[in-house]
C-alpha positions as MATLAB code, in Angstrom:
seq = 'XXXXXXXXXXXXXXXXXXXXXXXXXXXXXXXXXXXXXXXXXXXXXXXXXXXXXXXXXXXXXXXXXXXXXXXXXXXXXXXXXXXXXXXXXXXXXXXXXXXXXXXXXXXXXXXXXXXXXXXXXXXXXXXXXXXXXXXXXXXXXXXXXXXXXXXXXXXXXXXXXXXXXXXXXXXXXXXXXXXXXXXXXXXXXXXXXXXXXXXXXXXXXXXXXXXXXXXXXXXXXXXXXXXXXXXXXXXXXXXXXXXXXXXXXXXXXXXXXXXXXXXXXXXXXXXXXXXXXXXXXXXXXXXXXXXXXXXXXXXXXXXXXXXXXXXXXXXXXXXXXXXXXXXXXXXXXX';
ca = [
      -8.377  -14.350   19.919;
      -4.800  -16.607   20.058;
      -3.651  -12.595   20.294;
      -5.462  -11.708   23.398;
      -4.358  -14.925   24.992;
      -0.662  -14.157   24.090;
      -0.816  -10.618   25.557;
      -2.907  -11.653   28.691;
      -0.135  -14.828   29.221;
       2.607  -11.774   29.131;
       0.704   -9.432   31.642;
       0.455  -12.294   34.198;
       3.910  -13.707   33.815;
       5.235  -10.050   34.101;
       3.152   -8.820   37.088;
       3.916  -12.146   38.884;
       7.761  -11.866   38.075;
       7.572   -8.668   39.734;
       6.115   -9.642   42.455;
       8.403  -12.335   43.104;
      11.218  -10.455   42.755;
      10.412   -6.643   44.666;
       9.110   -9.871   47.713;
      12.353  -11.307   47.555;
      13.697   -7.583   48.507;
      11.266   -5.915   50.404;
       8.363   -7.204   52.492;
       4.655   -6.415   51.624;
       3.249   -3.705   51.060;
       6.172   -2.998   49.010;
       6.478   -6.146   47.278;
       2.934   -5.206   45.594;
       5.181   -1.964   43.705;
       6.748   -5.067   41.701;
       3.137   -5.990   40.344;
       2.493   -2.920   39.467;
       5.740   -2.370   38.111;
       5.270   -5.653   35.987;
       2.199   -5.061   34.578;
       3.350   -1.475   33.497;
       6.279   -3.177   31.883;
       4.120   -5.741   29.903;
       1.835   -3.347   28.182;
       4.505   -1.163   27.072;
       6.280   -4.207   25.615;
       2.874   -4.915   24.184;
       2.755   -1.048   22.617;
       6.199   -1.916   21.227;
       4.858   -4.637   19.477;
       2.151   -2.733   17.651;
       4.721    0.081   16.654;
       6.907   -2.666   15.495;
       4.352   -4.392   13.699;
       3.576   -1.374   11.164;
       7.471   -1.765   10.378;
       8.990   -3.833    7.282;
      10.861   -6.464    7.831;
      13.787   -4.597    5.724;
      13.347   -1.892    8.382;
      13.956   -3.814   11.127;
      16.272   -6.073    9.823;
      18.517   -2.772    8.825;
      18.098   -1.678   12.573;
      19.128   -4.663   13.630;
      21.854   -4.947   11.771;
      22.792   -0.968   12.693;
      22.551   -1.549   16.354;
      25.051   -4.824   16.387;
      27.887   -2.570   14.439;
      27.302    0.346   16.528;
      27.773   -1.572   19.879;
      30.676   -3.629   18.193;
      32.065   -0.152   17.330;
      31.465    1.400   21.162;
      33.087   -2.374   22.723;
      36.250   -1.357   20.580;
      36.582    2.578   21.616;
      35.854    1.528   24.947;
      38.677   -1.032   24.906;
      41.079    1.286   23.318;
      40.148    3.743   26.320;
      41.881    1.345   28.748;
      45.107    2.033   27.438;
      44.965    5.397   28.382;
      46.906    6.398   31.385;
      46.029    6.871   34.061;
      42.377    6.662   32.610;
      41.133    3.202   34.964;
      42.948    4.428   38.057;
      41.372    7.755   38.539;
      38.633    7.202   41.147;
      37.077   10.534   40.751;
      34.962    9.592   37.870;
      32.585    6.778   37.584;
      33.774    4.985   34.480;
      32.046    1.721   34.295;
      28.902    4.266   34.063;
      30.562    6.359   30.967;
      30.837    2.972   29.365;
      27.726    2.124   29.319;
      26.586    5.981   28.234;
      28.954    4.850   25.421;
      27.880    1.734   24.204;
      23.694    3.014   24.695;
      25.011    6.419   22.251;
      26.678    4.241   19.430;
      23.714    1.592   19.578;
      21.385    4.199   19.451;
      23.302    5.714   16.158;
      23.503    2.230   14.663;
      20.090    1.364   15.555;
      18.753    4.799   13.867;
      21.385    4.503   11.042;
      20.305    1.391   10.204;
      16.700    1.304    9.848;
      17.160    4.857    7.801;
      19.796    3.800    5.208;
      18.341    0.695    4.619;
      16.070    1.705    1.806;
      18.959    3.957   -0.116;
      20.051    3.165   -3.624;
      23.453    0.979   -3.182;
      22.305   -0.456    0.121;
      20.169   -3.836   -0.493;
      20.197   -7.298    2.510;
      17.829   -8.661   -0.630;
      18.475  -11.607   -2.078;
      18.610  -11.706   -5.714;
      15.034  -13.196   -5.938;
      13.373  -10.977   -3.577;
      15.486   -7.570   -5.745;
      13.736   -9.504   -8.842;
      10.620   -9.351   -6.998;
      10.725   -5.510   -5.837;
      11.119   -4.539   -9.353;
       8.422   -6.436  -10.852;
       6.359   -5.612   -8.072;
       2.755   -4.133   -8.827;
       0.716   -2.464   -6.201;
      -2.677   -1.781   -6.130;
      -4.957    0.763   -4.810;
      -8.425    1.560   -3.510;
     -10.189    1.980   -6.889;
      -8.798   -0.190   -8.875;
      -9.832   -2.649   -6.161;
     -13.556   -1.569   -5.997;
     -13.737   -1.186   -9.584;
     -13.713   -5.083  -10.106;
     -12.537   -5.187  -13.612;
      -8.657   -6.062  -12.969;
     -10.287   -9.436  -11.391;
     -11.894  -10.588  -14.764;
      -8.371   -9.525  -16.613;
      -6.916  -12.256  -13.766;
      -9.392  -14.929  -14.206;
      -7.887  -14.610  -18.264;
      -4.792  -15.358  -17.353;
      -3.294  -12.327  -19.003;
      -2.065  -10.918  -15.697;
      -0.118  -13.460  -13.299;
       2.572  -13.683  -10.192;
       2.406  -11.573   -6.666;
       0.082   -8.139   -6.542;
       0.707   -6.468   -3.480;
      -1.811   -4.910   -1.752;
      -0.286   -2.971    1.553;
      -1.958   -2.856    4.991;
      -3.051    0.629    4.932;
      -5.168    0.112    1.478;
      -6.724   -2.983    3.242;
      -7.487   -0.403    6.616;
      -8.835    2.075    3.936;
     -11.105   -0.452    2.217;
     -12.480   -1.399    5.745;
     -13.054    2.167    6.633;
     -15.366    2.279    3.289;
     -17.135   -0.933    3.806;
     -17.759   -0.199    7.564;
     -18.984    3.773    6.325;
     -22.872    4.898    7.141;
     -23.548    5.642    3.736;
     -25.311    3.097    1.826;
     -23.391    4.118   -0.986;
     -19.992    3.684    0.463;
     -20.698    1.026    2.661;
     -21.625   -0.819   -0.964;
     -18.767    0.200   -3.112;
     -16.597   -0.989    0.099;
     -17.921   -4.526    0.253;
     -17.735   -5.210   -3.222;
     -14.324   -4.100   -3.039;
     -13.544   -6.770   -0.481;
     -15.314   -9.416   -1.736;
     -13.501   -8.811   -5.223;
     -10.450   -9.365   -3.580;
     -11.541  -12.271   -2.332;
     -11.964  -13.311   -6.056;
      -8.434  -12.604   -6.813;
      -6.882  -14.539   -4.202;
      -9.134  -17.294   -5.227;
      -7.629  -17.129   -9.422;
      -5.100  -19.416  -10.379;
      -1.987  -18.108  -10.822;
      -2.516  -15.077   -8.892;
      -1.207  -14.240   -5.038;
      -2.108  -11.442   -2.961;
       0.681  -10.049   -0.706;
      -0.887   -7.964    2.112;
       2.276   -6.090    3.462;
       2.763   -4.562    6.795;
       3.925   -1.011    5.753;
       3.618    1.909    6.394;
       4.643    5.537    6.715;
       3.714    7.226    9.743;
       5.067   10.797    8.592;
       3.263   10.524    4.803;
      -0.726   11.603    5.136;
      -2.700   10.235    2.450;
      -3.241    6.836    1.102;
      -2.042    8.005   -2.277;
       1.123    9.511   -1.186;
       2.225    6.587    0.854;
       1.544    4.275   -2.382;
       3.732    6.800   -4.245;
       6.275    6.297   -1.061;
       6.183    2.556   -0.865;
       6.087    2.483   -4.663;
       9.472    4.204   -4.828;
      10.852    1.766   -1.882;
      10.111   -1.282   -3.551;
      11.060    0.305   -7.561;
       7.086   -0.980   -8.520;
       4.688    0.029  -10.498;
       1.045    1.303   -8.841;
      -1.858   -0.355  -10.453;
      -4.844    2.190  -10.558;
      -7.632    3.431  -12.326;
      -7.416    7.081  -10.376;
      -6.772    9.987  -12.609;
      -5.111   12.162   -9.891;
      -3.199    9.436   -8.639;
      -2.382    8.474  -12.068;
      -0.672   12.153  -12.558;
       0.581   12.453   -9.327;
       2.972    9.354   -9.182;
       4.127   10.133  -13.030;
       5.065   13.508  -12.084;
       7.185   12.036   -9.257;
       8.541    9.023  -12.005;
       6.562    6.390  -10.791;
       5.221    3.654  -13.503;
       1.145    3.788  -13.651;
      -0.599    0.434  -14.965;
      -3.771    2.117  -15.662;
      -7.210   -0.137  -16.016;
      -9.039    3.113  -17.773;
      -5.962    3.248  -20.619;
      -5.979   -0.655  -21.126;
      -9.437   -0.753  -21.835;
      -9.554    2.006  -24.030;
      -6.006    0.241  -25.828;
      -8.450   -2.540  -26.271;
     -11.952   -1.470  -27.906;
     -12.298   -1.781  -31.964;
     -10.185    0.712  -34.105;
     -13.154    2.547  -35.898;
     -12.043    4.833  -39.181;
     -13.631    7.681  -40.709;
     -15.790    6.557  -43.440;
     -16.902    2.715  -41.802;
     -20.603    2.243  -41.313;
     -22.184    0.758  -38.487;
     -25.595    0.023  -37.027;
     -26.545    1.573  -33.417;
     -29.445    2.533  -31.550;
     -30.649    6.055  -30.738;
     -30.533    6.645  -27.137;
     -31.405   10.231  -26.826;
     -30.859   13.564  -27.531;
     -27.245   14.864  -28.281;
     -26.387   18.519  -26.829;
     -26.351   20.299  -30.220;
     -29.733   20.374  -32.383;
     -30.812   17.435  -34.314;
     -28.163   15.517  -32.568;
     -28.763   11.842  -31.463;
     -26.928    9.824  -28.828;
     -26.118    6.162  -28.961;
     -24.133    3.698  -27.273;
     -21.526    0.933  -28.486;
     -21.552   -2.261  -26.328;
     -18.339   -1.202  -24.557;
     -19.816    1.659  -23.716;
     -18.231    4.399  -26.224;
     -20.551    7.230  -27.050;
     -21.586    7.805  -30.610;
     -23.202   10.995  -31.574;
     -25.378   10.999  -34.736;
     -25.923   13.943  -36.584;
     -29.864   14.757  -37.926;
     -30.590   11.580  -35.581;
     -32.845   13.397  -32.760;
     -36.053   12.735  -34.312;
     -35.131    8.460  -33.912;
     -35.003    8.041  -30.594;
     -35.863    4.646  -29.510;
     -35.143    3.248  -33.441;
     -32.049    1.373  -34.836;
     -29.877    3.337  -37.669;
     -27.038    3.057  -39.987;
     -24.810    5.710  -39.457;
     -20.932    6.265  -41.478;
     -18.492    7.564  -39.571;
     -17.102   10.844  -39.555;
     -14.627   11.437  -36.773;
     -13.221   10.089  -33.444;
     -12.270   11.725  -30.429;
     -10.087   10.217  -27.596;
     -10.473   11.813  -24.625;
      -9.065   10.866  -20.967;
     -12.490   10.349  -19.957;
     -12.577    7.547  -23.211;
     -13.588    7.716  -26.667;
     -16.332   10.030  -28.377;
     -17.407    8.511  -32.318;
     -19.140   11.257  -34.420;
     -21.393   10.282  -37.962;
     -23.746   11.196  -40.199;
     -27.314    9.196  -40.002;
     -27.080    7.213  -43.408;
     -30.425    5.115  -43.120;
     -32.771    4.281  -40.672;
     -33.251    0.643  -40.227;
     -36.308   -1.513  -40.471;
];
């Protein structure tokens, strides 16, 4: 809302300026061309604001910084031009106009420059902190977002400091929860309101940054892009992004590999007691199901279903989908 008021406080000052000043020139009708000429000049000032807005402030910091030395750099050629003879007293050519082609060229250059180079190895206007920052920084995505779990690992305290969570992720997440499909609409929401969680755990900040890449389609590539800007690490739980940003030497924290780092070492040979499930695929094959979820298949076991047994272990099988425990059924239990 304070938005809106902002822009419609610039659309009236500009149209009236205009006014004022095409009145103080011409008489009305004409006068009104200054209104309209305001007005025009108001919203796109008001487009330029939304294009900047999607910029770093790196970005425009660098072009900033790129269009100052390129007009310091036209003010001195154009200086040096003077001593030329013969160059101010020729009336043929209108000079004071190839100046200012000059200095609108090299500010241009510097502008463009600027803003480009910016992000290049060797080239940093960080401080020290904010380097420290960009290298330690860990960016999340989509699904690990929605999948909830990397909000319990805050609340323990093992995961602390600034998680960065760029605008475009955010849009993407609002796109979901706003979807017609039950399903999506759902999974969106809980996304949201789980990151509402995380900014509420201590020790824990969420950094919504306003980047993004206008050229790069895809959410994933553009956290591969912004990953690579910033020297981070993406935190995911997506097997395709997970592969995709390795390939390109990009550091994966991956939700799916820490819990699977963290469920019970089981050897060949240990008993344990589980609880037929169902049928395996193979004959005579039981299924059953640890609490975290890890699949145990029990040979000669079909026949139990719905019954606790003992079972001794046989083999284990880590897949990228998770772990797969194999045994023999040693007793049934009473």
């Amino acid at each position: 809302m304070f938005q809106f008021v902002l822009r419609l406080f610039l659309i009236i000052v500009c149209s009236l300026s205009g006014y004022f000043i095409f009145n103080r020139l011409w008489s009305f009708p004409i006068s009104l061309l200054g209104l309209i000429s305001g007005i025009i000049l108001s919203l796109l000032t008001i487009e330029l604001e939304k294009s900047i807005r999607k910029l770093s402030l790196r970005t425009i910091t660098g072009g900033t910084v790129g269009l100052l030395f390129g007009i310091f750099i036209s003010f001195l050629f154009v200086y040096g031009l003077r001593y030329i003879p013969q160059w101010d007293k020729s009336s043929s050519i209108p000079w004071e106009y190839v100046y200012i082609l000059i200095t609108c060229v090299l500010g241009y250059l510097g502008l463009l420059l600027g803003s480009m180079k910016v992000g290049e190895q060797g080239f940093s206007i960080a401080t020290p902190a904010e380097e420290d920052e960009c290298i330690n920084a860990r960016i999340l995505d989509t699904s690990v977002i929605i999948d909830g779990r990397l909000a319990d690992i805050c609340d323990t305290g093992f995961i602390d400091g600034t998680l960065i969570v760029p605008r475009f992720v955010l849009e993407e997440l609002q796109q979901i929860a706003d979807s017609s499909d039950h399903l999506k609409r759902s999974r969106g929401r809980r996304g949201l309101e789980v990151l509402n969680k995380m900014q509420k755990s201590p020790g824990i900040k969420i950094d919504i940054v306003d980047v993004d890449f206008p050229k790069v389609k895809g959410v994933d590539a553009k956290l591969v892009q912004l990953a690579k800007a910033k020297n981070g690490r993406i935190v995911t739980n997506d097997y395709n992004l997970n592969r995709i940003a390795e390939l390109q030497g990009i550091k994966i924290l991956n939700v799916n590999e820490l819990a699977n780092a963290l469920k019970p070492v089981v050897l060949p040979g240990e008993t344990m007691v589980v609880k037929v499930i169902k049928e395996g695929k193979e004959q005579g094959q039981g299924v059953a199901y640890l609490d975290d979820g890890t699949m145990v298949v029990v040979d000669n076991a079909s026949k139990y279903q719905g019954q606790t047994v003992q079972v001794v272990v046989t083999s284990v099988l880590q897949t990228t989908a998770g772990r797969m425990i194999f045994s023999d059924l040693k007793h049934v239990v009473p």
